[in-house]
N, CA, C and O atoms as a Tinker XYZ file with bonds, in Angstrom:
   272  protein
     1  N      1.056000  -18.257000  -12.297000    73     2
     2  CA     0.789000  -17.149000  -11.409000    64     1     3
     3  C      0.353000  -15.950000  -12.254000    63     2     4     5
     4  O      1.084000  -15.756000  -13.225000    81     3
     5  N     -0.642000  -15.124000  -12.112000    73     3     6
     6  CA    -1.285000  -13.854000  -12.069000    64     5     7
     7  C     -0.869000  -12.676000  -11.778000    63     6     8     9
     8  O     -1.227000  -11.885000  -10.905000    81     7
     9  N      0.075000  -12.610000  -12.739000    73     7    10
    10  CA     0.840000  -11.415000  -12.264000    64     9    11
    11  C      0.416000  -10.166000  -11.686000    63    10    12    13
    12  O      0.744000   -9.734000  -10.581000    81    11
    13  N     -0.576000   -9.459000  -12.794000    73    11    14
    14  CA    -1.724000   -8.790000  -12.718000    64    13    15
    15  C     -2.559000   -8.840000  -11.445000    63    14    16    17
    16  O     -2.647000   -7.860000  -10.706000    81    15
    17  N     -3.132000   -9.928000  -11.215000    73    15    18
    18  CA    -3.840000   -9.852000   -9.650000    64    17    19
    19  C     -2.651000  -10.184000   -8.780000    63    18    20    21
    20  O     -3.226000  -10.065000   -7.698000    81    19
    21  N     -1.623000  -10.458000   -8.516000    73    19    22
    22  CA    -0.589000  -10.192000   -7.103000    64    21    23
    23  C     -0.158000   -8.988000   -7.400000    63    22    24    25
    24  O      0.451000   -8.559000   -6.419000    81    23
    25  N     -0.169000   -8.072000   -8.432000    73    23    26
    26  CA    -0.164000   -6.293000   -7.750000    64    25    27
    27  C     -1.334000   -6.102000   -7.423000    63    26    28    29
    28  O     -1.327000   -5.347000   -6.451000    81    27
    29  N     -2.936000   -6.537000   -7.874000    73    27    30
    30  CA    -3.649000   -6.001000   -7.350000    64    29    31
    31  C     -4.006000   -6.248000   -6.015000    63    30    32    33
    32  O     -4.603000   -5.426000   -5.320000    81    31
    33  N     -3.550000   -7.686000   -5.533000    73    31    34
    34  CA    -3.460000   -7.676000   -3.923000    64    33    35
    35  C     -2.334000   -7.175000   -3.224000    63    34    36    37
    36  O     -2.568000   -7.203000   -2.015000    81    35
    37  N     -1.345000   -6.782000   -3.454000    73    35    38
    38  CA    -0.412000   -6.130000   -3.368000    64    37    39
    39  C     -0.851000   -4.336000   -2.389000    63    38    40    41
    40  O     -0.701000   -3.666000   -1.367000    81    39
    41  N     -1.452000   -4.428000   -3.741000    73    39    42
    42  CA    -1.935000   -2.426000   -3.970000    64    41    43
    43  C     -2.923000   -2.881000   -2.761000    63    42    44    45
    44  O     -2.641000   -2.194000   -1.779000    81    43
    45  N     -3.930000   -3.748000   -2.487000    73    43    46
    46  CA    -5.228000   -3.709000   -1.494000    64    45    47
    47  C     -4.279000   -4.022000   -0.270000    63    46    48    49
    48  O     -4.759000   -3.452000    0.710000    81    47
    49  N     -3.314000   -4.587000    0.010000    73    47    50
    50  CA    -2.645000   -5.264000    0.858000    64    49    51
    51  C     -2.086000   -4.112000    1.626000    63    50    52    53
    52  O     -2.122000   -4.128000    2.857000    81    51
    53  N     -1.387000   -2.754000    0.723000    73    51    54
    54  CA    -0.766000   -1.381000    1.509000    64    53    55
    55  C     -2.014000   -0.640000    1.819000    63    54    56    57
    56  O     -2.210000    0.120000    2.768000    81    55
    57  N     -2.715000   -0.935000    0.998000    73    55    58
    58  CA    -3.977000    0.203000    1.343000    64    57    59
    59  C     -4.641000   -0.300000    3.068000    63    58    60    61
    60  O     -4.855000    0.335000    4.101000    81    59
    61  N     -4.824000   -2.041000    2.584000    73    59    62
    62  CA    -5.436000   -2.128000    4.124000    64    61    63
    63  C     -4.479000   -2.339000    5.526000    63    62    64    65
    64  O     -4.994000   -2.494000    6.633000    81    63
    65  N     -3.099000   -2.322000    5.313000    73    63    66
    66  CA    -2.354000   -1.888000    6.317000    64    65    67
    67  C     -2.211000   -0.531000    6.449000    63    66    68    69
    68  O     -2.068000   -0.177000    7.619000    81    67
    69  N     -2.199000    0.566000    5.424000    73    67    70
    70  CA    -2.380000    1.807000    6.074000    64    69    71
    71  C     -3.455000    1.781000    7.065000    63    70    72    73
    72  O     -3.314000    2.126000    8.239000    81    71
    73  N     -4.723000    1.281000    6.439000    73    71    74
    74  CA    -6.134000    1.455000    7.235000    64    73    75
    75  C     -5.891000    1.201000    8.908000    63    74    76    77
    76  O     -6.270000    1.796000    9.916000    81    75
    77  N     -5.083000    0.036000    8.661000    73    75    78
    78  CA    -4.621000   -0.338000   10.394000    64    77    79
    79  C     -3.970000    0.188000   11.362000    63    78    80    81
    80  O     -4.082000    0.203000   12.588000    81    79
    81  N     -2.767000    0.926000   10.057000    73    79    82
    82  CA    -2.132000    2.082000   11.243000    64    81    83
    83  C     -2.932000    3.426000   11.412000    63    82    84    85
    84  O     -2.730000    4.199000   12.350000    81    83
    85  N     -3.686000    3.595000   10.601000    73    83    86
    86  CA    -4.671000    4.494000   11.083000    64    85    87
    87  C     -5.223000    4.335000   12.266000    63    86    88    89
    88  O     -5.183000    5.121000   13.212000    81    87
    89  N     -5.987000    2.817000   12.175000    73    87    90
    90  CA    -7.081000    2.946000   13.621000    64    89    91
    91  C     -5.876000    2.923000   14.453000    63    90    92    93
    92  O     -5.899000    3.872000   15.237000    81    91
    93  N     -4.778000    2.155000   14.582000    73    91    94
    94  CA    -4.236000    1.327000   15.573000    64    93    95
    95  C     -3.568000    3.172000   16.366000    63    94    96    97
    96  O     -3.618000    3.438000   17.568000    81    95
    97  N     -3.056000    4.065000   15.336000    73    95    98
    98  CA    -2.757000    5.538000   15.972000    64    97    99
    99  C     -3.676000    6.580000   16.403000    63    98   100   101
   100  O     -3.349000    7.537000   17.106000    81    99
   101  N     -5.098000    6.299000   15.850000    73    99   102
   102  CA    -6.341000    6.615000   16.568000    64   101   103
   103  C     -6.068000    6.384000   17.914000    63   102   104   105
   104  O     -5.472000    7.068000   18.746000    81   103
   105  N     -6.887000    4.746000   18.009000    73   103   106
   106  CA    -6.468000    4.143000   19.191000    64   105   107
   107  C     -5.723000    4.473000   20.251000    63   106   108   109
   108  O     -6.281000    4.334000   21.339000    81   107
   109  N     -4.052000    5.078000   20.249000    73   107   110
   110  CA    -3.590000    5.259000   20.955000    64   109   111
   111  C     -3.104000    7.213000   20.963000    63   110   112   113
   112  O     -1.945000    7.624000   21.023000    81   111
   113  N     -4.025000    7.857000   20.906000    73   111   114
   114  CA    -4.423000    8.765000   20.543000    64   113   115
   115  C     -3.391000    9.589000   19.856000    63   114   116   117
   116  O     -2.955000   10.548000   20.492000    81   115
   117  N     -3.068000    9.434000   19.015000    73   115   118
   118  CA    -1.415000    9.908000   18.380000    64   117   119
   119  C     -2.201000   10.419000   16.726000    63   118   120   121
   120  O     -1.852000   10.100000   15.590000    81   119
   121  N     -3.171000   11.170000   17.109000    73   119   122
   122  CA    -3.735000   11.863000   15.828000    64   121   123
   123  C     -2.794000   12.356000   14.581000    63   122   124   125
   124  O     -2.812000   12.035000   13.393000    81   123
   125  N     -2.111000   13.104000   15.190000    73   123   126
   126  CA    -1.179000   13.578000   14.083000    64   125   127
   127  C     -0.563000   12.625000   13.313000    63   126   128   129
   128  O     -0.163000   13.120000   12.259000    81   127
   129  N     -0.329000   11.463000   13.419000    73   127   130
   130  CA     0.223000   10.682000   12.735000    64   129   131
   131  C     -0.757000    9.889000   11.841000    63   130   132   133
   132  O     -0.510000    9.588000   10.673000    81   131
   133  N     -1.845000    9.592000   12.476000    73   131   134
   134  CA    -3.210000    8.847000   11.886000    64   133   135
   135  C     -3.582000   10.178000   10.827000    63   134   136   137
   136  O     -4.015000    9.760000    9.753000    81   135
   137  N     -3.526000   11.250000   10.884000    73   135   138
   138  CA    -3.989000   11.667000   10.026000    64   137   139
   139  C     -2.567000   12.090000    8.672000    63   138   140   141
   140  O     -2.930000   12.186000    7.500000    81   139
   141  N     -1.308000   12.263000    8.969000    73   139   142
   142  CA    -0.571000   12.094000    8.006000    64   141   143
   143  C     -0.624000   10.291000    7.119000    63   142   144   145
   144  O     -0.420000   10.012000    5.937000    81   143
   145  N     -0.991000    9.361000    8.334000    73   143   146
   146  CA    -1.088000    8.435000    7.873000    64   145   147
   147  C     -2.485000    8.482000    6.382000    63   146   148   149
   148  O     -2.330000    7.895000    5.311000    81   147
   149  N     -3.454000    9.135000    6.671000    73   147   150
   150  CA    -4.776000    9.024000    5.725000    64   149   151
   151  C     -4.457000    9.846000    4.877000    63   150   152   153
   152  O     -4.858000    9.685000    3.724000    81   151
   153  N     -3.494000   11.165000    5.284000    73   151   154
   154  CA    -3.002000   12.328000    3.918000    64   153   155
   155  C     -2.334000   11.282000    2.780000    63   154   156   157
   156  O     -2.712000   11.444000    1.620000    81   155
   157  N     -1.380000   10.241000    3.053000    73   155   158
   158  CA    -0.635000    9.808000    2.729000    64   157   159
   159  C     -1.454000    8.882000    1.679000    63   158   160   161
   160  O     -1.131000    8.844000    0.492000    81   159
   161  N     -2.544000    8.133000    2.210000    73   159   162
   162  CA    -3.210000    7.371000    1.438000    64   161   163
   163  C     -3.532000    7.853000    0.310000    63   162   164   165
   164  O     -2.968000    7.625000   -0.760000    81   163
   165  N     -4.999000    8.949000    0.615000    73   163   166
   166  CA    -5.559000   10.174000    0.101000    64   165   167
   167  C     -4.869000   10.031000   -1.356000    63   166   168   169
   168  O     -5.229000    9.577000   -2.442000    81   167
   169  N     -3.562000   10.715000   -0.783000    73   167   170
   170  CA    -2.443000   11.142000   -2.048000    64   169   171
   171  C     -2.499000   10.183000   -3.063000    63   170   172   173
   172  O     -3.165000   10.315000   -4.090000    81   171
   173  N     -1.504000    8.801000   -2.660000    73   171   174
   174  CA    -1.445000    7.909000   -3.439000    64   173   175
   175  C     -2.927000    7.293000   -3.889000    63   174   176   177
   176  O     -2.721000    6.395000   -4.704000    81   175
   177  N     -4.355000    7.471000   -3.635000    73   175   178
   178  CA    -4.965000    6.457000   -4.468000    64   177   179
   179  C     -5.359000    7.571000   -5.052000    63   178   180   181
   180  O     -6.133000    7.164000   -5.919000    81   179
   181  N     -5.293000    9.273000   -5.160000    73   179   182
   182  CA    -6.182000   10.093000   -6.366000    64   181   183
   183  C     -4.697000   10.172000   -7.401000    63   182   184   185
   184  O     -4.670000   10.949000   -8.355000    81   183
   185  N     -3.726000    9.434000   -7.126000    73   183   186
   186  CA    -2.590000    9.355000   -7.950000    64   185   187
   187  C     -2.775000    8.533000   -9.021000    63   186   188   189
   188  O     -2.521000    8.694000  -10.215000    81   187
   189  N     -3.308000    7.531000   -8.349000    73   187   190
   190  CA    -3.150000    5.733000   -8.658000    64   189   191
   191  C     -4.330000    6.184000  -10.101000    63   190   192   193
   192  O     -4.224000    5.835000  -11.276000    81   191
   193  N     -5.543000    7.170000   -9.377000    73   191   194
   194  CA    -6.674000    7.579000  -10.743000    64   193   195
   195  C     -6.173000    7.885000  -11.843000    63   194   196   197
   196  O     -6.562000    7.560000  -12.965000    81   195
   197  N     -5.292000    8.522000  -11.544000    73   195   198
   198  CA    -4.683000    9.242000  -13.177000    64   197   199
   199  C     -4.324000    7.768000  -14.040000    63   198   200   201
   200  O     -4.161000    6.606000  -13.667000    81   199
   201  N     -4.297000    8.321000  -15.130000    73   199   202
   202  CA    -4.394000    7.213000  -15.994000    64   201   203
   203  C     -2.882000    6.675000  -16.497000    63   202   204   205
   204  O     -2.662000    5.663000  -17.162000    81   203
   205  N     -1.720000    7.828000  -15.892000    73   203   206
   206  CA    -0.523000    8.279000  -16.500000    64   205   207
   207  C      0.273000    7.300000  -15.498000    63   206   208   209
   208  O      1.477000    7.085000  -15.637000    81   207
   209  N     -0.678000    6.601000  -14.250000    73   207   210
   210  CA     0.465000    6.201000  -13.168000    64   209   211
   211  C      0.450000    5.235000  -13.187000    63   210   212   213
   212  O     -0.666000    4.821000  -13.503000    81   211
   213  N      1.412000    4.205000  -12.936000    73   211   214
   214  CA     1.413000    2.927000  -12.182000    64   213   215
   215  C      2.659000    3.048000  -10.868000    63   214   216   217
   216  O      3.557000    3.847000  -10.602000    81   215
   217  N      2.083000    1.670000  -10.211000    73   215   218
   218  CA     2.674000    1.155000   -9.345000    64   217   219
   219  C      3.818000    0.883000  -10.279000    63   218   220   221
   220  O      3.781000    0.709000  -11.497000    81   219
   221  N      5.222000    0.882000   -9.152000    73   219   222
   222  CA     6.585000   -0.342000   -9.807000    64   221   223
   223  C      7.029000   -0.764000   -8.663000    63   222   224   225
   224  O      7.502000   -0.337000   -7.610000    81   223
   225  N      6.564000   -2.302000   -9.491000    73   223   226
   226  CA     7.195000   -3.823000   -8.376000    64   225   227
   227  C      8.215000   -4.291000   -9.166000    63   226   228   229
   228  O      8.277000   -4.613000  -10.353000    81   227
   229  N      9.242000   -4.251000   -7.984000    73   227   230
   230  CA    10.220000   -5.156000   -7.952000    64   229   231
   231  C     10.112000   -6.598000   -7.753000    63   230   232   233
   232  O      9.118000   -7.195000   -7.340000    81   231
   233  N     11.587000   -7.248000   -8.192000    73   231   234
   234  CA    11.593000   -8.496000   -7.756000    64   233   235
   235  C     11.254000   -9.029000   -6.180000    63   234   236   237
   236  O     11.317000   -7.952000   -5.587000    81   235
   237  N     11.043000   -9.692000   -5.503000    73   235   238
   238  CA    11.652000   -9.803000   -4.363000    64   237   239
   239  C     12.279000  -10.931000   -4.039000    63   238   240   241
   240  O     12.101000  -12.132000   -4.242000    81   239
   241  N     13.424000   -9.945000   -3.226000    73   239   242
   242  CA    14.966000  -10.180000   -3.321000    64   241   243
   243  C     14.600000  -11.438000   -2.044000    63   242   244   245
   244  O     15.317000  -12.410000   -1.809000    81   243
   245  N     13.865000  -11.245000   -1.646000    73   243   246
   246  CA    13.801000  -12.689000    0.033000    64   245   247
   247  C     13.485000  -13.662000   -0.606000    63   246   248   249
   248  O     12.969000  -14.405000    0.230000    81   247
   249  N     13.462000  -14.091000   -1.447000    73   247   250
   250  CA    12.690000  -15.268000   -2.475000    64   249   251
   251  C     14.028000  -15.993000   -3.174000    63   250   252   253
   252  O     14.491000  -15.306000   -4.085000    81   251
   253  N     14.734000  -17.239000   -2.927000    73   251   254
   254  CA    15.822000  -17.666000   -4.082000    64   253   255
   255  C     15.043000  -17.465000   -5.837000    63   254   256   257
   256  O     13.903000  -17.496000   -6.302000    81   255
   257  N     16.406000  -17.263000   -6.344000    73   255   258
   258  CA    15.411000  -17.492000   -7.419000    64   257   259
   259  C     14.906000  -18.235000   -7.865000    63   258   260   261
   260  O     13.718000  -17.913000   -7.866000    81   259
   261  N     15.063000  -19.280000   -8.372000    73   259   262
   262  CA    14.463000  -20.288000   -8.570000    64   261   263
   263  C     12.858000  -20.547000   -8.065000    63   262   264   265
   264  O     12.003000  -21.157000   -8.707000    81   263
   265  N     12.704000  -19.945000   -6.811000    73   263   266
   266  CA    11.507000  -20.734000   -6.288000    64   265   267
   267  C     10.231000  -19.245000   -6.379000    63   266   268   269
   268  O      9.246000  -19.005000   -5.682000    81   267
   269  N     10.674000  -18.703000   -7.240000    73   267   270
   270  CA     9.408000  -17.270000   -7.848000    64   269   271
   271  C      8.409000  -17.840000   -8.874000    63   270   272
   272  O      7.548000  -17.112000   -9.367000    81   271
């Protein structure tokens, strides 16, 4: 396993569920939240630019161990 690419689908994986609660609070016209929802993004990916940041992944704990 690829450690390296399962954070990077990881990282695309929150990004494109934010994207969803975006439209999906569009959609049901609840702006204020769709747009804290995109502030929120915004934030974290001109974060993610800096060169100083990373993501931190944990184990996950729903997994026995053995079978990671």
């Amino acid at each position: 396993m690829d450690i390296q690419l399962e954070r990077e689908y990881a990282i695309d994986n929150m990004g494109d569920s934010i994207g969803q609660a975006i439209e999906k609070a569009t959609d049901e016209d609840r702006l204020e939240d769709a747009k804290s929802l995109f502030q929120e993004w915004c934030v974290l990916d001109n974060i993610a630019e800096s060169e100083n940041y990373q993501f931190v992944f944990l184990r996950n704990f729903t997994i026995p161990e053995g079978l990671q």
